[in-house]
Backbone as CSV, one residue per row, in Angstrom:
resi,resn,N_x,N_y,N_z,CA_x,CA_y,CA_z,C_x,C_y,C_z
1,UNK,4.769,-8.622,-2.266,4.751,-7.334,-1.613,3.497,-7.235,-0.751
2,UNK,3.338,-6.572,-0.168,2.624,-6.423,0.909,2.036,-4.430,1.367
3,UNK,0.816,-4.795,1.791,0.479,-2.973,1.945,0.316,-3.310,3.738
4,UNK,0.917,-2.061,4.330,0.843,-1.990,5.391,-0.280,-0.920,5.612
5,UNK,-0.985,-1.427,6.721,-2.364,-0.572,7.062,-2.280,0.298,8.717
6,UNK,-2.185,1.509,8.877,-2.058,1.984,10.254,-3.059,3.078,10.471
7,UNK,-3.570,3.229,11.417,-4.684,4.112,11.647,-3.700,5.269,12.266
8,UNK,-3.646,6.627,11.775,-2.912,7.456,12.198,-3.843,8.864,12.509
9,UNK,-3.483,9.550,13.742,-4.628,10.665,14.191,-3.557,11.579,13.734
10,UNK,-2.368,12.158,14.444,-1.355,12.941,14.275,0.061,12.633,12.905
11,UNK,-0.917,13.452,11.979,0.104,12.392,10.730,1.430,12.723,10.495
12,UNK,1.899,13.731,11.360,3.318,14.192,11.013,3.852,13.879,12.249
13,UNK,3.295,13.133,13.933,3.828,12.782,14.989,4.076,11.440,14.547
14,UNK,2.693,10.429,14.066,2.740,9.633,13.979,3.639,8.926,12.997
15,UNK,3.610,9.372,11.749,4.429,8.699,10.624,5.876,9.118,11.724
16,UNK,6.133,10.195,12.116,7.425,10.277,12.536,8.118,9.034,13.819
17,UNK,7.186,8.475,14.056,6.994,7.091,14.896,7.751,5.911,14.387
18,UNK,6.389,5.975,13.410,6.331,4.714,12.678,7.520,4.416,11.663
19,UNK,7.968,5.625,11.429,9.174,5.812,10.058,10.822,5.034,11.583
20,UNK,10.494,5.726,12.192,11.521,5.122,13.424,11.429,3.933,13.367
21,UNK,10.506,3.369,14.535,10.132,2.034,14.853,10.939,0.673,13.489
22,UNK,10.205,1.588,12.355,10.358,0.307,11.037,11.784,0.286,10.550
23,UNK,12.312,1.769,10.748,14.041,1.755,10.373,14.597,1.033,11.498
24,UNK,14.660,1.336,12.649,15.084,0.177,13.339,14.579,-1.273,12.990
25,UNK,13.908,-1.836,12.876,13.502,-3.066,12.174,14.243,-3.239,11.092
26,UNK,15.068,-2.539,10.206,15.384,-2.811,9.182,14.498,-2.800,7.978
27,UNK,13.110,-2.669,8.074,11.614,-2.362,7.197,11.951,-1.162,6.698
28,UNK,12.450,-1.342,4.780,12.191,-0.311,4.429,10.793,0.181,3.730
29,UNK,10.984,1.363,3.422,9.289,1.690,2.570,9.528,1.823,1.193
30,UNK,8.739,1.343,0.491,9.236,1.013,-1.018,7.741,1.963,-1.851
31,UNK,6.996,2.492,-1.097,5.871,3.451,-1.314,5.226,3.804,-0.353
32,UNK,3.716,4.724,-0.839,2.738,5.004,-0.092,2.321,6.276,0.247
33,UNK,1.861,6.394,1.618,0.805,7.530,2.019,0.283,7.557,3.031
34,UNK,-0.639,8.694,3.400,-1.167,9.045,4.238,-2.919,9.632,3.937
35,UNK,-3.424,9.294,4.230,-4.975,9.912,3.751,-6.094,9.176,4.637
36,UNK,-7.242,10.034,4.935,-8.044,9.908,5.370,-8.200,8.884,6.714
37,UNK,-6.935,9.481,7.167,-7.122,8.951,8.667,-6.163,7.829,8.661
38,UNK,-5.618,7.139,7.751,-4.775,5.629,7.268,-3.394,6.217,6.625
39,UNK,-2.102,5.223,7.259,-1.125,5.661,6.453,-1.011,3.750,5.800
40,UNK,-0.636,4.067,4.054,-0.387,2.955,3.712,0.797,2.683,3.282
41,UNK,1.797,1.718,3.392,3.015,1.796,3.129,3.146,0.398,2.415
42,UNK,3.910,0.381,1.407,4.273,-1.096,0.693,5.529,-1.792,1.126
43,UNK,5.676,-2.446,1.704,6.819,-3.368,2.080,6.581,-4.651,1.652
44,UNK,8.093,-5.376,1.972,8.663,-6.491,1.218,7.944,-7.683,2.643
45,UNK,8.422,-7.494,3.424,7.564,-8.650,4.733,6.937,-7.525,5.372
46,UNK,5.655,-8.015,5.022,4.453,-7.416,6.338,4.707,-7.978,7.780
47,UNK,4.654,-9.195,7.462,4.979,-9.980,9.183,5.738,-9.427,9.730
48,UNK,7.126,-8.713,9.373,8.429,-8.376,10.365,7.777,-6.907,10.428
49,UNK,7.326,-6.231,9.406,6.438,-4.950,9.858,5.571,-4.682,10.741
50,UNK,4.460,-5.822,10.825,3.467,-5.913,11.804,3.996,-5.812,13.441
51,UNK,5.667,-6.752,13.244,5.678,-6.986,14.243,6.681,-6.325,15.368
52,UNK,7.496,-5.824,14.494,7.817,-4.525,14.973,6.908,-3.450,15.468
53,UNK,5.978,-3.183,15.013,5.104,-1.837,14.613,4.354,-2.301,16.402
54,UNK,3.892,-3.501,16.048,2.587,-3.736,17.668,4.086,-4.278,19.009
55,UNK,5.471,-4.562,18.275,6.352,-4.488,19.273,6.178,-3.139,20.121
56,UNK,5.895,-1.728,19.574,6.285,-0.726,19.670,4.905,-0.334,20.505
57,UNK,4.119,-1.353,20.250,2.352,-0.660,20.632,1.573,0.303,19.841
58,UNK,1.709,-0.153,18.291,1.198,0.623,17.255,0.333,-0.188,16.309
59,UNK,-0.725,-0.106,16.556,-1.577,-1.580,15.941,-1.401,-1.378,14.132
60,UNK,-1.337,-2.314,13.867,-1.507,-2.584,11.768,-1.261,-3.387,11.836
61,UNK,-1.704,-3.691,10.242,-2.224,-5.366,9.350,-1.624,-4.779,8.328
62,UNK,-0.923,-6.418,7.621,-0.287,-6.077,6.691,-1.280,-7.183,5.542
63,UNK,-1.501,-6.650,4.523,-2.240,-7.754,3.031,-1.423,-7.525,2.135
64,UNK,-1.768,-8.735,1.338,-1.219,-8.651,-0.151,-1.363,-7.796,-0.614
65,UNK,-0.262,-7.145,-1.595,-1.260,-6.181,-2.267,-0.076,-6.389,-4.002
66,UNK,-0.925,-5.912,-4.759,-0.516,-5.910,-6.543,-0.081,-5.035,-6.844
67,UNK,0.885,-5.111,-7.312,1.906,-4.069,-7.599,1.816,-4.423,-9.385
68,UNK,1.683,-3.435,-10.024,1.732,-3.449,-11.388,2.301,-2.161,-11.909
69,UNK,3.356,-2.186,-13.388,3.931,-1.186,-14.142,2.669,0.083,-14.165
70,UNK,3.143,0.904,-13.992,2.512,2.544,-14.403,3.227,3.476,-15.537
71,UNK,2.449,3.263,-16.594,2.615,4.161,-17.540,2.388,5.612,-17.403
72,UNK,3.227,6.214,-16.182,2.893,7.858,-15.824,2.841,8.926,-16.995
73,UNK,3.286,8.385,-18.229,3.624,9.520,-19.256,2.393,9.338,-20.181
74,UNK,1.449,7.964,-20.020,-0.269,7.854,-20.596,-0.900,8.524,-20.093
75,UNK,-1.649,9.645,-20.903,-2.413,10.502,-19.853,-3.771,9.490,-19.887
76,UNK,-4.599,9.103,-18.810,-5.675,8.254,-18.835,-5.422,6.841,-18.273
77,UNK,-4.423,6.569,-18.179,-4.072,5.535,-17.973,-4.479,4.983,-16.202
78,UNK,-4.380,5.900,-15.057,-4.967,5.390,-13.995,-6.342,5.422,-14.117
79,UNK,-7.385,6.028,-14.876,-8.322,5.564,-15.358,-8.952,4.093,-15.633
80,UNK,-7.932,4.040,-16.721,-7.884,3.099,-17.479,-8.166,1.652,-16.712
81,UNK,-7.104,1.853,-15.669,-6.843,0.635,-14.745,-7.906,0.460,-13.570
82,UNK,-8.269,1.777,-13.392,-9.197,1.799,-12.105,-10.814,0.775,-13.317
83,UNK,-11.125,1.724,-13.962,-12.328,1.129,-15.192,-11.906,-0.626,-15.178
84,UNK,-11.046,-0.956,-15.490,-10.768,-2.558,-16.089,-11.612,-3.165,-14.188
85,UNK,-10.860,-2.770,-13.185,-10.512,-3.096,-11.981,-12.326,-3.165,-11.415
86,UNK,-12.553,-1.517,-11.947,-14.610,-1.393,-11.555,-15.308,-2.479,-12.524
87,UNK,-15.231,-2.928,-13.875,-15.983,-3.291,-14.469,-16.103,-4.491,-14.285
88,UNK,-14.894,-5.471,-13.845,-14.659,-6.854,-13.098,-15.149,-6.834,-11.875
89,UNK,-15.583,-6.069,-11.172,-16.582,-5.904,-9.600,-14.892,-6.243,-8.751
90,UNK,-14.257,-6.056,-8.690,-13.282,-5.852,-8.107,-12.931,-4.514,-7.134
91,UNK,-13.543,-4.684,-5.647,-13.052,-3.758,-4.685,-11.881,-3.273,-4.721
92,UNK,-11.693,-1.912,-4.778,-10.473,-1.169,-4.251,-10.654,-0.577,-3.428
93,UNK,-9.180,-1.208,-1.943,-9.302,-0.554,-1.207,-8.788,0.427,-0.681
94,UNK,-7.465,0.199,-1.471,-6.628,1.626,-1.689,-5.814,1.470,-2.813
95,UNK,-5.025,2.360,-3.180,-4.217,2.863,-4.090,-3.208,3.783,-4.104
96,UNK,-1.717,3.420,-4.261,-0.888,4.378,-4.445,-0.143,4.172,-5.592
97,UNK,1.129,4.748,-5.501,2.133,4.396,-6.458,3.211,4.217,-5.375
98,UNK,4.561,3.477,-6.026,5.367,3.121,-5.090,6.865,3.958,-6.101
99,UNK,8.250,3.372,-5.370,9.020,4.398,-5.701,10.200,4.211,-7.219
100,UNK,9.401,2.797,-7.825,9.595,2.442,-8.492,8.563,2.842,-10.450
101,UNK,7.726,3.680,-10.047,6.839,4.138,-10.834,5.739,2.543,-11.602
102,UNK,5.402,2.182,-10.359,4.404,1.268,-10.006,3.500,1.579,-9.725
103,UNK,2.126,1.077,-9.768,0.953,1.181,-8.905,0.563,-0.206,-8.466
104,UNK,0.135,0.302,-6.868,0.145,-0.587,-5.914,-1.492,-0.520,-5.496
105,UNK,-2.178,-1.611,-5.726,-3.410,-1.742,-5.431,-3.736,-2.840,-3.918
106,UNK,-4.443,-2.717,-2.834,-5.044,-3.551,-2.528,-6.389,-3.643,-2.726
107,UNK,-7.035,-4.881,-3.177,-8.376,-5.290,-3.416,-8.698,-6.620,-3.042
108,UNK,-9.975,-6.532,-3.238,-10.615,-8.011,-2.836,-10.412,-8.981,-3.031
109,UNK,-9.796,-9.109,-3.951,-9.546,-10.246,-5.001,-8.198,-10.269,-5.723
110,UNK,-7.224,-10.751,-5.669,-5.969,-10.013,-5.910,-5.588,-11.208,-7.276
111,UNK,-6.198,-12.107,-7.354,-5.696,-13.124,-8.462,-6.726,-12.366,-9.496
112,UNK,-7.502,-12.524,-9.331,-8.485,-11.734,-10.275,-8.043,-10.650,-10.713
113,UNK,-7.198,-9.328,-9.665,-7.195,-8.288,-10.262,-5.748,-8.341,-10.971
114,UNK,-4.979,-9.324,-10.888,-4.071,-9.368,-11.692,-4.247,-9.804,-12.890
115,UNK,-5.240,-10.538,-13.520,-5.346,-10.706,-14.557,-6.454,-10.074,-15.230
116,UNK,-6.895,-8.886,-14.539,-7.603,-8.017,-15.698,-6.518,-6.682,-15.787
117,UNK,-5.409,-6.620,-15.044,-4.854,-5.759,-14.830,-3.422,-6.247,-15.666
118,UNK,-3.639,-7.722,-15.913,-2.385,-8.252,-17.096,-0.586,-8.334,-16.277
């Protein structure tokens, strides 16, 4: 899986763009968000995302990103994971959940954070 990265100014023009552009591509969204200026979306090929997206003249990068089970009904539990993730010096650079009741991390280190993350 893969996190898609887009710098968005107008987040309800823009996603309304980008949600186009990628359905025509056939790119569906399997999670994500919008925050602080970035929309992040989890897809299955970044490459056919990327390349649609800068087909269109909409710049993003797509990275690996870790997708791991979410225990939503543990209260503490994104805690839990963020703590394992800080105490291994493991950057996070974002975080969502996807539509599968997953959490989707990209970080620095993604072999690493899979195995403190199990």
């Amino acid at each position: 899986m893969n996190d898609l990265t887009i710098a968005v100014g107008d987040a309800a023009g823009d996603i309304s763009r980008i949600g186009a552009v990628l359905g025509a591509a056939d790119v569906g969204l399997e999670g994500g968000g919008v925050w602080a200026g970035e929309a992040h979306y989890l897809v299955a090929d970044g490459a056919a995302a990327v390349a649609a997206l800068e087909a269109a003249g909409i710049r993003a990068t797509a990275s690996p990103a870790l997708v791991v089970p979410l225990s939503a009904d543990v209260p503490g539990e994104m805690g839990r994971m963020m703590s394992a993730l800080h105490s291994a010096g493991i950057r996070v650079e974002a975080q969502y959940s996807d539509h599968d009741n997953r959490k989707v991390f990209v970080v620095d280190d993604l072999e690493r954070a899979r195995t403190v993350l199990g």
